[in-house]
OpenMM code with the backbone's topology and positions (N, CA, C; nanometers):
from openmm import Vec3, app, unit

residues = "UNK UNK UNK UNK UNK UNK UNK UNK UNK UNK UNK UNK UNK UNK UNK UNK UNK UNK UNK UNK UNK UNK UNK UNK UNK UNK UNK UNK UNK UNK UNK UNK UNK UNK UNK UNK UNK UNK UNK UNK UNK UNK UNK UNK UNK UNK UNK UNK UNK UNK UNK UNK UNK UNK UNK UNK UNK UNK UNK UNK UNK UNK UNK UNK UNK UNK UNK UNK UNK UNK UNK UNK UNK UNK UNK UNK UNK UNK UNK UNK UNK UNK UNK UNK UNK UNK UNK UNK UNK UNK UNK UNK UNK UNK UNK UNK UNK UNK UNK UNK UNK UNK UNK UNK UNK UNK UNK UNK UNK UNK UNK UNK UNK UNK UNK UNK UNK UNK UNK UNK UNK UNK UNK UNK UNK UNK UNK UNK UNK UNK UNK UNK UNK UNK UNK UNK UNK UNK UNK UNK UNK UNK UNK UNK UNK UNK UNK UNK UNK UNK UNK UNK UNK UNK UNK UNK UNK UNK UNK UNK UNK UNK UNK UNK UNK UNK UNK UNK UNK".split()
positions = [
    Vec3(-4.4696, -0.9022, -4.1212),
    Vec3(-4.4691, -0.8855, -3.9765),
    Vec3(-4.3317, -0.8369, -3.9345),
    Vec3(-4.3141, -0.7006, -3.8734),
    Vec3(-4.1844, -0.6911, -3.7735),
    Vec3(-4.1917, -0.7272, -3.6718),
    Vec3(-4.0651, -0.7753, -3.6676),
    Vec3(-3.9939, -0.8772, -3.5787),
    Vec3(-3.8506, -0.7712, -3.5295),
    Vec3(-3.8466, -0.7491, -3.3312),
    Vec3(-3.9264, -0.8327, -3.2359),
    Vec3(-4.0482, -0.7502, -3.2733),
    Vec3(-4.1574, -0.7951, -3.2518),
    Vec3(-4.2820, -0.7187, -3.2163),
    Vec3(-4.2457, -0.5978, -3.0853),
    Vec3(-4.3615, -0.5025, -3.1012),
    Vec3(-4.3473, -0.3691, -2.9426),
    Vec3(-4.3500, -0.4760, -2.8465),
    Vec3(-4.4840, -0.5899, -2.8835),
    Vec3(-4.4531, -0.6485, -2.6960),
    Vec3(-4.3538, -0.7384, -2.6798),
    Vec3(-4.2169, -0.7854, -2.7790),
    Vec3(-4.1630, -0.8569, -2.7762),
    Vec3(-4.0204, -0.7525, -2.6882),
    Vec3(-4.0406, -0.6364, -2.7434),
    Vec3(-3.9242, -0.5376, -2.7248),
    Vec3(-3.9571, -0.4982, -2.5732),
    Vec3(-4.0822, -0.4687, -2.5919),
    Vec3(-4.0897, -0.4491, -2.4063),
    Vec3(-4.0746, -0.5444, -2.3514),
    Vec3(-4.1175, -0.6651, -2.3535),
    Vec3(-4.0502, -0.8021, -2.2103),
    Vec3(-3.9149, -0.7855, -2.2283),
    Vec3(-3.8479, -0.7770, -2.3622),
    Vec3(-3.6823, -0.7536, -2.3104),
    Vec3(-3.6529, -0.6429, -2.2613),
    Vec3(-3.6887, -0.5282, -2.2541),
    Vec3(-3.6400, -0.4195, -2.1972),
    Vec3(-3.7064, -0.4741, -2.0208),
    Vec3(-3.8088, -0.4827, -1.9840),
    Vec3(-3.8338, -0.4871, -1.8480),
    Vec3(-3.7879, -0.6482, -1.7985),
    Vec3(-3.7364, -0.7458, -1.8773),
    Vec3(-3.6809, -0.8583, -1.8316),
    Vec3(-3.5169, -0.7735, -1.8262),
    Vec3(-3.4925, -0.7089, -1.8701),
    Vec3(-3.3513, -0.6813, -1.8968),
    Vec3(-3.3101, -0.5782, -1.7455),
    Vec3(-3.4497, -0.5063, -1.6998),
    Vec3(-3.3930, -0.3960, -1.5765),
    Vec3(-3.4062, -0.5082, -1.4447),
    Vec3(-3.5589, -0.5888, -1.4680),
    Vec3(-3.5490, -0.6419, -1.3485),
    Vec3(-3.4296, -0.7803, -1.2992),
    Vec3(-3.3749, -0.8044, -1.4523),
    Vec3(-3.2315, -0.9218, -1.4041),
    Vec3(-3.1475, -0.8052, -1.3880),
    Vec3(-3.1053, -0.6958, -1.4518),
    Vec3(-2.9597, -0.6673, -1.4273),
    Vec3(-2.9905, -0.5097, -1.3332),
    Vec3(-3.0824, -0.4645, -1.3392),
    Vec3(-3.0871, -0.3466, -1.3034),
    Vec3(-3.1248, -0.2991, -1.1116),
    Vec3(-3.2863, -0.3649, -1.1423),
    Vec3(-3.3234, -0.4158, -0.9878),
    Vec3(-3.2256, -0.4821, -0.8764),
    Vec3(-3.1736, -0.5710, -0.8729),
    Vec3(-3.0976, -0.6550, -0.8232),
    Vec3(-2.9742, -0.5653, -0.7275),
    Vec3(-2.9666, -0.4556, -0.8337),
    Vec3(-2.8256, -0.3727, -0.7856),
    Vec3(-2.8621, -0.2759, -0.7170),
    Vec3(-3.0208, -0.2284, -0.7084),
    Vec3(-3.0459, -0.0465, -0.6490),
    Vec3(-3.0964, -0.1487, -0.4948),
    Vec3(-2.9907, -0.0709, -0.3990),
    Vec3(-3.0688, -0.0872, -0.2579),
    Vec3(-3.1708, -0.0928, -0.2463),
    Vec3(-3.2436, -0.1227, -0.1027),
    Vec3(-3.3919, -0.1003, -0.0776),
    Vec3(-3.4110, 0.0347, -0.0685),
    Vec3(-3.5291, 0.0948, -0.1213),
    Vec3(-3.5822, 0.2183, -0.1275),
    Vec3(-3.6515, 0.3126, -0.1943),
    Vec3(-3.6519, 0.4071, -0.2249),
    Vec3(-3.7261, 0.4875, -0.3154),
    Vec3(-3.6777, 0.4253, -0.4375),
    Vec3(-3.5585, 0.4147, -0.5285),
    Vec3(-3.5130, 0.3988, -0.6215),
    Vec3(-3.6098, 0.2465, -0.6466),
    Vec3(-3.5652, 0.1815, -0.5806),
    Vec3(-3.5966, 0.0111, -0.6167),
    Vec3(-3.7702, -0.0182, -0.6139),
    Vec3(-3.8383, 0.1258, -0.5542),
    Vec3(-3.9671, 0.0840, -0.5305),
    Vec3(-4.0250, 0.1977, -0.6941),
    Vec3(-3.9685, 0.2605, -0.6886),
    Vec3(-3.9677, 0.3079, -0.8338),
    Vec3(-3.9521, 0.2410, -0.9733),
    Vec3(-3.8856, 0.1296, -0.9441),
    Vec3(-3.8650, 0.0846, -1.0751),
    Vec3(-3.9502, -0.0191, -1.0713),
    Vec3(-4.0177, -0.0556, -0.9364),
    Vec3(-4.0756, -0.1809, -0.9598),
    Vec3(-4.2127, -0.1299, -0.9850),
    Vec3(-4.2491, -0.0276, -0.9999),
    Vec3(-4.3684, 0.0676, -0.9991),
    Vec3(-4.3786, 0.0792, -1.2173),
    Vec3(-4.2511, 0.0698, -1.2657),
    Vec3(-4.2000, 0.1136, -1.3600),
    Vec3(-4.2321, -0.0264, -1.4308),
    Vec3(-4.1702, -0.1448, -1.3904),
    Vec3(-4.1708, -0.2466, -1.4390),
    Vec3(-4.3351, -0.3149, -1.4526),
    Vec3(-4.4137, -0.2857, -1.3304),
    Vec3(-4.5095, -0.3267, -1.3601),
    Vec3(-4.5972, -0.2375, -1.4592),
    Vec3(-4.5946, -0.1463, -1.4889),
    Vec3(-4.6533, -0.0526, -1.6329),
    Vec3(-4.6001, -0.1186, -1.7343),
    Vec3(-4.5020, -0.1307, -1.7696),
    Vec3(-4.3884, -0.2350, -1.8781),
    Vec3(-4.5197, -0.2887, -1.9082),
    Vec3(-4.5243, -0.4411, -1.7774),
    Vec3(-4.5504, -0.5434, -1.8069),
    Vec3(-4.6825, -0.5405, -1.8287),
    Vec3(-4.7633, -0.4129, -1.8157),
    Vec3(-4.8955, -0.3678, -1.8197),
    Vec3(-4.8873, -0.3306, -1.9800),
    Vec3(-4.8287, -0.2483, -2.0228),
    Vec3(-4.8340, -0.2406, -2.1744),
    Vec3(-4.8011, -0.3362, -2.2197),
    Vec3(-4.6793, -0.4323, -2.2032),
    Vec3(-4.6316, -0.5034, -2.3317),
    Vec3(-4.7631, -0.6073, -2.3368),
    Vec3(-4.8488, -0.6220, -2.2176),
    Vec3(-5.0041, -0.7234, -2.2692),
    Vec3(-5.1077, -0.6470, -2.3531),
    Vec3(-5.0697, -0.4933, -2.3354),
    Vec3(-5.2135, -0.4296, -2.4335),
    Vec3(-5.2089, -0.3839, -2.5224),
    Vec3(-5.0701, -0.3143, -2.5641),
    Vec3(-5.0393, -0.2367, -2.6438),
    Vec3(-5.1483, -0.2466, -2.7903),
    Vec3(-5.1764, -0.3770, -2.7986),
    Vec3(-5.1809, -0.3866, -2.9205),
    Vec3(-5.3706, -0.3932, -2.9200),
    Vec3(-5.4333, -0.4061, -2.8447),
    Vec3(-5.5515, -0.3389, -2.7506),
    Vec3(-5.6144, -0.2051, -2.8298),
    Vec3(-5.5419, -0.1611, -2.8442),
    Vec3(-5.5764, 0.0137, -2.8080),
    Vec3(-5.6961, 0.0457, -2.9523),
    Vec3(-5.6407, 0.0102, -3.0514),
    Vec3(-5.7300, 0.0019, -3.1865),
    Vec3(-5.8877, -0.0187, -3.1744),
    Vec3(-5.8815, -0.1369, -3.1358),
    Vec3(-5.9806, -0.1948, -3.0781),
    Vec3(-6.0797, -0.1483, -2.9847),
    Vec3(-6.0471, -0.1219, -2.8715),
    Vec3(-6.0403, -0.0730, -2.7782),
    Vec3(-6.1855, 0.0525, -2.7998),
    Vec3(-6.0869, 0.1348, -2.8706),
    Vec3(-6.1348, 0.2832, -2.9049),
    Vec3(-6.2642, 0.2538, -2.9640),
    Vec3(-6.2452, 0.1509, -3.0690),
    Vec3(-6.3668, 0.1298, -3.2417),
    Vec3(-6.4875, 0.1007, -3.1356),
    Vec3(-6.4708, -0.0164, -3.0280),
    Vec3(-6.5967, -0.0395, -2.9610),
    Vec3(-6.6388, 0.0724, -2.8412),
    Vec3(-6.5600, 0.1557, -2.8129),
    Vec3(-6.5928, 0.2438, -2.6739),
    Vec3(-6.6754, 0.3511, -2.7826),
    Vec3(-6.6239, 0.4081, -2.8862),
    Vec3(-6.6997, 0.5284, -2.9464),
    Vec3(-6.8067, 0.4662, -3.0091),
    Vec3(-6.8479, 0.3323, -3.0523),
    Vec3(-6.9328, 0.3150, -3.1106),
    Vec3(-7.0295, 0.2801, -3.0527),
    Vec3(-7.0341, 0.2112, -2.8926),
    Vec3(-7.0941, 0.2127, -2.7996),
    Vec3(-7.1693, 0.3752, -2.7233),
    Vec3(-7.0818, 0.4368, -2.7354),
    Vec3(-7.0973, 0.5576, -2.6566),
    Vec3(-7.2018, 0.6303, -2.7508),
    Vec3(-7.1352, 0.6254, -2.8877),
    Vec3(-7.1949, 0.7200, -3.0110),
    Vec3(-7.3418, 0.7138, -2.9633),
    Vec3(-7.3695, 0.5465, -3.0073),
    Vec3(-7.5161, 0.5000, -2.9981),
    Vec3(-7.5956, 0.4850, -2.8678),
    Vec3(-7.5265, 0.5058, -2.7815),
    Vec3(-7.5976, 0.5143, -2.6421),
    Vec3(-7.6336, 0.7228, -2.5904),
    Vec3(-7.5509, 0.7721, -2.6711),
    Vec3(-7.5848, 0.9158, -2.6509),
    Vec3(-7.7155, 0.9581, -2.7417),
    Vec3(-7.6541, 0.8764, -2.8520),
    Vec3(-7.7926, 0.9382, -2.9482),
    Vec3(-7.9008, 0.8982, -2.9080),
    Vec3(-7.9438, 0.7350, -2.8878),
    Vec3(-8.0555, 0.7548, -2.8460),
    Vec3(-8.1159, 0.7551, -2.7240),
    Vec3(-8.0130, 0.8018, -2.5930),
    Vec3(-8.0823, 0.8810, -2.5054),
    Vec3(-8.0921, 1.0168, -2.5157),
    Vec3(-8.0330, 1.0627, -2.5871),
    Vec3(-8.0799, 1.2254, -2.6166),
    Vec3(-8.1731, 1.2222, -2.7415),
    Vec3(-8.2610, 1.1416, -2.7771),
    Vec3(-8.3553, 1.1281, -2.9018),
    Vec3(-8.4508, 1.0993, -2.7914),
    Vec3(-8.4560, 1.0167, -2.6716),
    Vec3(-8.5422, 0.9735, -2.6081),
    Vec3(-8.5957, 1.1031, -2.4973),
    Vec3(-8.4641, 1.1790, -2.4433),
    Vec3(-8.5073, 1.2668, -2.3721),
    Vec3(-8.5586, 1.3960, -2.3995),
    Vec3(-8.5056, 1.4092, -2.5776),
    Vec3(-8.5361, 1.5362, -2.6040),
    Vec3(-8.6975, 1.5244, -2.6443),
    Vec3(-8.7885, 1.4258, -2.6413),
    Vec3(-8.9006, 1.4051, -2.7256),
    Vec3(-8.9900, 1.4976, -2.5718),
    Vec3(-8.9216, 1.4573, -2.4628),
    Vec3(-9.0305, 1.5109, -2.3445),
    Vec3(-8.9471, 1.6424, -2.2876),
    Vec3(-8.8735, 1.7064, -2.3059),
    Vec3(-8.7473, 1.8298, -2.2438),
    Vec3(-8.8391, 1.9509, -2.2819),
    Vec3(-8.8501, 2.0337, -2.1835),
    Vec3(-8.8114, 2.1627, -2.2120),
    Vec3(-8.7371, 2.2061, -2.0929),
    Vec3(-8.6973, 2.2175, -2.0444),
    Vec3(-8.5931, 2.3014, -1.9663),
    Vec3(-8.4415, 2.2727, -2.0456),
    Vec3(-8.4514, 2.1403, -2.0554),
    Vec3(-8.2886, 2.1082, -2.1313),
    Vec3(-8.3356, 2.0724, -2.2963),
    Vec3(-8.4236, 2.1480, -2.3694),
    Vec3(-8.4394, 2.1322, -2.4514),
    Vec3(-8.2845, 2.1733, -2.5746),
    Vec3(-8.2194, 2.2363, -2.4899),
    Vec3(-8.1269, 2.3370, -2.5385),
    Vec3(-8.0117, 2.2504, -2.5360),
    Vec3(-7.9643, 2.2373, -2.4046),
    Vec3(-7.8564, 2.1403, -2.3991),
    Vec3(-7.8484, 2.0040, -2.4662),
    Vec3(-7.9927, 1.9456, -2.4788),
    Vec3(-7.9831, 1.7928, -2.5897),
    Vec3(-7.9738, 1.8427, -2.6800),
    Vec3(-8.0145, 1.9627, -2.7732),
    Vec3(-8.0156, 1.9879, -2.8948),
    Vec3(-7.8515, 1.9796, -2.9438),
    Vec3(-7.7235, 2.0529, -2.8420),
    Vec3(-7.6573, 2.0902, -2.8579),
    Vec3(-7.5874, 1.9749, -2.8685),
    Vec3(-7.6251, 1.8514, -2.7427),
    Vec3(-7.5023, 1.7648, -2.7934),
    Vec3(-7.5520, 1.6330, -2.8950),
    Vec3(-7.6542, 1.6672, -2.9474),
    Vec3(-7.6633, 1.5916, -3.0389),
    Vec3(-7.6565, 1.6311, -3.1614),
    Vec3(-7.6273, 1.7497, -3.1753),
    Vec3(-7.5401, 1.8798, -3.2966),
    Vec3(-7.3607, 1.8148, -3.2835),
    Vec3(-7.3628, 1.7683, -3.1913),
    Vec3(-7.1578, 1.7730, -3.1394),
    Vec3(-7.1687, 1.6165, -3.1743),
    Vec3(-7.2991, 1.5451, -3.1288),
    Vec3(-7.2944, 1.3953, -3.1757),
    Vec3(-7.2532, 1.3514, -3.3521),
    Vec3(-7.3631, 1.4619, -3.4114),
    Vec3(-7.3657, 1.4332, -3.5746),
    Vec3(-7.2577, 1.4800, -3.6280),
    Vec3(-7.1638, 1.5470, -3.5472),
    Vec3(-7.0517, 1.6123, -3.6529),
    Vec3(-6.9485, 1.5251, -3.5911),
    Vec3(-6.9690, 1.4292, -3.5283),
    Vec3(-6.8607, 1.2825, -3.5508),
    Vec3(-6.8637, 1.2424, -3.6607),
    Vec3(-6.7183, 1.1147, -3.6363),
    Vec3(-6.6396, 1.1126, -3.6249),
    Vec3(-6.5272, 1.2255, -3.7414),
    Vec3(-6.4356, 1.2265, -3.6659),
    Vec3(-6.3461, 1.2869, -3.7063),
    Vec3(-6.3225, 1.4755, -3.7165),
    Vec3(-6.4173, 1.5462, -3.6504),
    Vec3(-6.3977, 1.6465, -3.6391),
    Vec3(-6.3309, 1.7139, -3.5048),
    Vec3(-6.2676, 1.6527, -3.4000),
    Vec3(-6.1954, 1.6708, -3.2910),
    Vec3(-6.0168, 1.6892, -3.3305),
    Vec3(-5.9971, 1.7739, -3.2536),
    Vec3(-5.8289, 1.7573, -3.2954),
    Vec3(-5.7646, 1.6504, -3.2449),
    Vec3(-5.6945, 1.5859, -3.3128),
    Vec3(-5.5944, 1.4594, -3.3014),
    Vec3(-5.5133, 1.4818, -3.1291),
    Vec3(-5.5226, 1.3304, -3.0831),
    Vec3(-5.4338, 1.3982, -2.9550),
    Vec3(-5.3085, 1.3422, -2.9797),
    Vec3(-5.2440, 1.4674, -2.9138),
    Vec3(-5.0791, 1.4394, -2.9273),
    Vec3(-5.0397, 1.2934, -2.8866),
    Vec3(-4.8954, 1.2651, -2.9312),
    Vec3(-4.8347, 1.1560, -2.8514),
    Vec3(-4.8903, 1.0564, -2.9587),
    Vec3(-4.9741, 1.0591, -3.0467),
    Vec3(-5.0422, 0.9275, -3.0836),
    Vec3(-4.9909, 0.9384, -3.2455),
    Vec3(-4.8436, 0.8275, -3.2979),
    Vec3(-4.8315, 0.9148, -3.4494),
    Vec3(-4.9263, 0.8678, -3.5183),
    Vec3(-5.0069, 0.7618, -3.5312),
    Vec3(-5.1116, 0.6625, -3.6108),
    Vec3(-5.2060, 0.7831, -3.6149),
    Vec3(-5.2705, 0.8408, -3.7103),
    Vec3(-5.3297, 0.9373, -3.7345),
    Vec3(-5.4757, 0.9225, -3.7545),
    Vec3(-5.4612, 0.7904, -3.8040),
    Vec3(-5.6409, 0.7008, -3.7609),
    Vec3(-5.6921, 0.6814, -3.5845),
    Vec3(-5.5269, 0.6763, -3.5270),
    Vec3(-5.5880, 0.5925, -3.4024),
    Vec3(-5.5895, 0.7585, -3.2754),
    Vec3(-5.5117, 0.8329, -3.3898),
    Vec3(-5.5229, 0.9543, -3.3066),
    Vec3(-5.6596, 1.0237, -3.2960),
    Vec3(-5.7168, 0.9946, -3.3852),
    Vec3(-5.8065, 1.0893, -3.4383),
    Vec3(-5.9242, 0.9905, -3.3390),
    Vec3(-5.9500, 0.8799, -3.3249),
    Vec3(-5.9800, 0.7930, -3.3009),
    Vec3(-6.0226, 0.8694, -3.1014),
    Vec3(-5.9062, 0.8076, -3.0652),
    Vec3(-5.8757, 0.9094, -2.9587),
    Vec3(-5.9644, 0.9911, -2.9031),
    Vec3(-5.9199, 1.0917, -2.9838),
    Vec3(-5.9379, 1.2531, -2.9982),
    Vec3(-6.1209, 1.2377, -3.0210),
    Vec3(-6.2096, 1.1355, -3.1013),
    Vec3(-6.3000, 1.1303, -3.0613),
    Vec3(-6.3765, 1.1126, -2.9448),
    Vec3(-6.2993, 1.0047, -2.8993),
    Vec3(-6.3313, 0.9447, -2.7807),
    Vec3(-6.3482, 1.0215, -2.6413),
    Vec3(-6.2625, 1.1140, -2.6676),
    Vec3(-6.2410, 1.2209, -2.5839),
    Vec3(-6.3557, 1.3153, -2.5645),
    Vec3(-6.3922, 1.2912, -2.6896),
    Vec3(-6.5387, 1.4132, -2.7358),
    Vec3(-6.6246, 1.3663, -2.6791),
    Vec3(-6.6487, 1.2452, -2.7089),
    Vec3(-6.7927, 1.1501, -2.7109),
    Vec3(-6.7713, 1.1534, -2.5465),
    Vec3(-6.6821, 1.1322, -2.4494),
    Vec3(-6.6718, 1.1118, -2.2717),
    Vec3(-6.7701, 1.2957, -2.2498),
    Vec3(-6.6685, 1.3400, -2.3265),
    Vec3(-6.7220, 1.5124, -2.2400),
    Vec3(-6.9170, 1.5406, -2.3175),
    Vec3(-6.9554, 1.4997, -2.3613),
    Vec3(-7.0979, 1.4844, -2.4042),
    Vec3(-7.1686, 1.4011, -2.3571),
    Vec3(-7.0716, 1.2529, -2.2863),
    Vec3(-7.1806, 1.2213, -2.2531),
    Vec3(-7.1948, 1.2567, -2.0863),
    Vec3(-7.0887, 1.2926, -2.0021),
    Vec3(-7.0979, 1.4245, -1.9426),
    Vec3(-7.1821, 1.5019, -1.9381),
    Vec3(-7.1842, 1.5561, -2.0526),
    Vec3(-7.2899, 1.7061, -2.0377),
    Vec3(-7.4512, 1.6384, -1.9951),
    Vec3(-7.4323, 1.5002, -2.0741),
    Vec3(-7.5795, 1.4230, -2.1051),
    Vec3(-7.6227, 1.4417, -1.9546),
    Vec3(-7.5468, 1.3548, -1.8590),
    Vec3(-7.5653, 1.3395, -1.7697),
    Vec3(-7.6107, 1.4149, -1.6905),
    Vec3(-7.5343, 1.5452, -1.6606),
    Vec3(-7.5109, 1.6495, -1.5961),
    Vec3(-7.7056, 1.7358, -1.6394),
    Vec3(-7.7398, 1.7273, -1.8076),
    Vec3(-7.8344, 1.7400, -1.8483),
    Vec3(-7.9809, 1.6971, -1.7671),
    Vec3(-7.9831, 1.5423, -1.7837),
    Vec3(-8.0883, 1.4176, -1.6820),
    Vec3(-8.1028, 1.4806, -1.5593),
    Vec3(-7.9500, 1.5021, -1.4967),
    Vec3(-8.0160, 1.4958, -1.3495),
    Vec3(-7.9959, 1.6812, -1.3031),
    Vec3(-7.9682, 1.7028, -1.3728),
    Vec3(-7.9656, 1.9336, -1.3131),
    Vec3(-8.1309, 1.9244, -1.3638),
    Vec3(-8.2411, 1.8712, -1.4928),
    Vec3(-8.3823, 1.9719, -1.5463),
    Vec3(-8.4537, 1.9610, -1.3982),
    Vec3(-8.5999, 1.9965, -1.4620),
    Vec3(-8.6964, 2.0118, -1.3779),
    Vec3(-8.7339, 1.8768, -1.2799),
    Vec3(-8.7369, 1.8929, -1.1856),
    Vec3(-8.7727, 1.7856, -1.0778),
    Vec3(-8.9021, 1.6788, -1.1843),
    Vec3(-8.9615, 1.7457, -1.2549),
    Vec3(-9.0768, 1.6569, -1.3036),
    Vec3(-9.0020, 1.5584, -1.4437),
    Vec3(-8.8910, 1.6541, -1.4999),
    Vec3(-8.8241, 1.5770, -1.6100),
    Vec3(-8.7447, 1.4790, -1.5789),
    Vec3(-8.6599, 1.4983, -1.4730),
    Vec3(-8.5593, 1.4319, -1.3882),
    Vec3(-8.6158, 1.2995, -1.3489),
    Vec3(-8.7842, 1.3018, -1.2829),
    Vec3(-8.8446, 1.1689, -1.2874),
    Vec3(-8.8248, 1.0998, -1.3770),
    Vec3(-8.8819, 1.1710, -1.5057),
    Vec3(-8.8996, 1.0855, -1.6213),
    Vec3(-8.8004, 1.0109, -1.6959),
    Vec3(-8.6841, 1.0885, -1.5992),
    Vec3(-8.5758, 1.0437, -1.7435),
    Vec3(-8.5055, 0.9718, -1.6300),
    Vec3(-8.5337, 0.8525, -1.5132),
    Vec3(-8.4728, 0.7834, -1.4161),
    Vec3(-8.4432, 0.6331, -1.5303),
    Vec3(-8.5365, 0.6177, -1.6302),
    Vec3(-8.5041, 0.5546, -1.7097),
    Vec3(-8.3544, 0.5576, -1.7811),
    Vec3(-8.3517, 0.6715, -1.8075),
    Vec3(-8.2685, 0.7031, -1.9468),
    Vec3(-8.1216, 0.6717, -1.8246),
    Vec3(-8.1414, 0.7257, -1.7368),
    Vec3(-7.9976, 0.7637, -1.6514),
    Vec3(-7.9831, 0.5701, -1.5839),
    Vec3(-8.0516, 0.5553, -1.5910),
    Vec3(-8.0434, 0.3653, -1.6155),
    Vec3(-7.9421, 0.2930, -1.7144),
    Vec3(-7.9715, 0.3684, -1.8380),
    Vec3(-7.9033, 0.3295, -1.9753),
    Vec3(-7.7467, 0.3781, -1.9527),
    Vec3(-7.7671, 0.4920, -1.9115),
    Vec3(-7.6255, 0.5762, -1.8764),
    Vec3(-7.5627, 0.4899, -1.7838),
    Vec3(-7.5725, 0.4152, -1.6925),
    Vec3(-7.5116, 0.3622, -1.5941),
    Vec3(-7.4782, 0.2213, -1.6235),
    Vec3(-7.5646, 0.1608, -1.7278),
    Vec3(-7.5087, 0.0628, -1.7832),
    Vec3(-7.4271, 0.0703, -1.8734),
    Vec3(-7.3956, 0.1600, -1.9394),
    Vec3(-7.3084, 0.2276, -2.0309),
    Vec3(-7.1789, 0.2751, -1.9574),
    Vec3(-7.2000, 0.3176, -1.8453),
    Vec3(-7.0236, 0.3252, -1.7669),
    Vec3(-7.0324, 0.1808, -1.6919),
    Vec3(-7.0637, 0.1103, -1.6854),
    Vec3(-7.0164, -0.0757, -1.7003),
    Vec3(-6.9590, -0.1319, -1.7967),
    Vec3(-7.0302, -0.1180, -1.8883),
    Vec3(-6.9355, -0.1332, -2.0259),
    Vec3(-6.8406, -0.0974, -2.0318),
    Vec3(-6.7972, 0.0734, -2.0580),
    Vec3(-6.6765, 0.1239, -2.0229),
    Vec3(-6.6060, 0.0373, -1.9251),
    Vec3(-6.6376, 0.0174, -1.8061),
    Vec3(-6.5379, -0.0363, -1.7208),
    Vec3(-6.4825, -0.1891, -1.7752),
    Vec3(-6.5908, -0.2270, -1.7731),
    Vec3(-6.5010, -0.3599, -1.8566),
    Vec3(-6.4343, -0.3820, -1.9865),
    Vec3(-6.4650, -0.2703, -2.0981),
    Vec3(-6.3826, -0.2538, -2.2066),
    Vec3(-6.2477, -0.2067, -2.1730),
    Vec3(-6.2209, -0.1266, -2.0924),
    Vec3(-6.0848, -0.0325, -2.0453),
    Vec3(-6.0181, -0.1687, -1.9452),
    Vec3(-6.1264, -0.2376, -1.8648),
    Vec3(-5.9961, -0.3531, -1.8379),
    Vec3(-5.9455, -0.4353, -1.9052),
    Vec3(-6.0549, -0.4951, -2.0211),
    Vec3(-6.0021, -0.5927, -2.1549),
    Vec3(-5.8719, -0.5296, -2.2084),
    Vec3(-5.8756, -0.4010, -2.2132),
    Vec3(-5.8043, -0.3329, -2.2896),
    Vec3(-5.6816, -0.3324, -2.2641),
    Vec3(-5.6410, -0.2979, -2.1210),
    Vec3(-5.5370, -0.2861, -2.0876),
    Vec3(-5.4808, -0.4576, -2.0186),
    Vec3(-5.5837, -0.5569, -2.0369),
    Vec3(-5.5244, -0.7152, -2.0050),
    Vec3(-5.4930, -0.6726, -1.8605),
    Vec3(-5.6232, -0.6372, -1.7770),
    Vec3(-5.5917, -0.6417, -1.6365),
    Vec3(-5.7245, -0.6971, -1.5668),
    Vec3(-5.6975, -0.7874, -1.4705),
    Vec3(-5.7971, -0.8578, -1.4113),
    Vec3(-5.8840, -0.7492, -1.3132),
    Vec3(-6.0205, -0.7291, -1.2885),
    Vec3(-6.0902, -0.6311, -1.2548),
    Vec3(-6.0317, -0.6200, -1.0589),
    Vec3(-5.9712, -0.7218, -1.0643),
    Vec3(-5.9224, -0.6659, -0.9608),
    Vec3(-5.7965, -0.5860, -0.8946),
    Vec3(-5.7160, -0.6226, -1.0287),
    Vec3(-5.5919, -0.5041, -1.0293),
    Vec3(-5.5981, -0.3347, -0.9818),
] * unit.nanometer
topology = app.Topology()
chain = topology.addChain("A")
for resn in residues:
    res = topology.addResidue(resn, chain)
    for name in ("N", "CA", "C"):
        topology.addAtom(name, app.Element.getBySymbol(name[0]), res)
């Protein structure tokens, strides 16, 4: 184990501005800046270590909630017969075929990421898919766009676990 730990290094760096640093900047832009600053600090040094995690359950959630609403919708589609085909072509060539996003050196957690990123803009398209077909498909699939909406709940409460913030922050 290294020792301090990231979240040990961040409470001293943001214990260290708000005793010696805060105290000294007048009231104003400056002082409302740092306290803007300090509370991100104190927002990472609770999640940092989050993020791993985080990712493994959002893509694996997402993975399996795209596939089988686009297995479910493509069985009755023809107008978007095209567009499910496509993102469930972009589904099977997960994980790991997205480019890594910058900023991230962990090359598992980048890549990780960089999925995650994929899997949001598909299930996007999904969406965008359900409710643009034919007025008669669009009925049918009030189901599926059910699943979808419980699926950005999830999201919402994984991304607050994540970042150790109470849903009302």
């Amino acid at each position: 184990m290294l020792r301090p730990t990231i979240g040990e290094l961040l409470r001293g760096v943001r214990e260290g501005l708000r005793e010696s640093v805060l105290p000294a900047l007048p009231s104003g832009h400056a002082q409302r800046q740092l306290k803007a600053a300090l509370h991100t600090l104190a927002r990472i040094e609770r999640s940092w270590d989050r993020l791993p995690a985080y990712l493994a359950q959002d893509n694996a959630d997402l993975s399996q909630t795209i596939r089988s609403v686009v297995e479910s919708a493509a069985a009755g589609a023809t107008g978007q017969a095209g567009t499910l085909a496509s993102i469930g072509e972009r589904l099977a060539a997960l994980p790991g075929t997205a480019a890594a996003v910058p900023g991230i050196g962990d090359p598992a957690l980048a890549q990780a990421a960089a999925d995650n990123d994929t899997l949001q803009q598909l299930l996007s398209g999904l969406e965008s898919a359900l409710r643009s077909g034919d007025p008669s498909e669009t009925a049918a699939w009030a189901p599926l766009t059910e699943v979808l909406e419980r699926l950005y709940e999830r999201m919402v409460e994984r991304e607050l676990a994540a970042w150790a913030a109470a849903p009302e922050e």
